[in-house]
N, C-alpha and C positions, 0 to 999 in steps of 0.2 A: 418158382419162376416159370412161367407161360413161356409156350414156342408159337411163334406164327411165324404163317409160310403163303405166299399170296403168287400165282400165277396168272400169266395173263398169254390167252393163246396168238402165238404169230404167225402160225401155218400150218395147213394143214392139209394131205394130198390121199391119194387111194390107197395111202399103205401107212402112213405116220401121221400124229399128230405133235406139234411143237409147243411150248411153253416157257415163256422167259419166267424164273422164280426170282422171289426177290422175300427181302424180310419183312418189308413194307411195304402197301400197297403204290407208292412214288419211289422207293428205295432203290439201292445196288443194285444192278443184275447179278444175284449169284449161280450162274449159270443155264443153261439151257436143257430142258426135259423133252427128251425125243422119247414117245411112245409107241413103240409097234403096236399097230392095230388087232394086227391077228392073234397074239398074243401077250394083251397091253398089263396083265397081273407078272409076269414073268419076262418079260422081252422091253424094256427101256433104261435109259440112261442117260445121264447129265454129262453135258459136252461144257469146256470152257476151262479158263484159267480160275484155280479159286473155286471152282464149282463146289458147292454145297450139297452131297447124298443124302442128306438128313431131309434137309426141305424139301428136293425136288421127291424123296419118298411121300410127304406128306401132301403135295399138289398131284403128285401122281394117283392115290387112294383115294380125293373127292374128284378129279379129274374124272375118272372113271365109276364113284359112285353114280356121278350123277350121269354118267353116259348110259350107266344100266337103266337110271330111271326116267329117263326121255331118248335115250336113241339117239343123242348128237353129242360129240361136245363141245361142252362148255368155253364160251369164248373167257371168261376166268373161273379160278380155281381158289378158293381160300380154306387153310386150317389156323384154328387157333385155339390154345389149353391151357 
């Protein structure tokens, strides 16, 4: 059985970037991925009732893959396996 995990970014300021996760790309919100910038592989966490650490792990890891390989991120995020 496949996991997907699909974020969609809602803000973002000089210190954090924000992330609604959801299991579908129209789905639940299961909670909210706050990334410290300064330290975005060790420094974030899902806020919310219900919040999901599984997914918002996995929006976290392309979230910031692809910050490494452009320099911005990502206004979405998707893993799927």
């Amino acid at each position: 059985m496949g996991v997907a995990a699909y974020g969609l970014k809602i803000a973002e300021d000089a210190n954090e970037v924000r992330y609604e996760v959801r299991m579908t790309p129209d789905g639940h919100v299961n909670g909210v991925l706050v990334i410290d910038k300064d330290n975005p592989t060790e420094r974030w966490r899902v806020d919310g009732a219900g919040a999901s650490r599984g997914l918002a792990a996995r929006v976290a890891a392309r979230a910031y893959r692809r910050f490494k390989d452009t320099g911005a991120w990502p206004e979405r995020a998707a893993h799927q396996s």
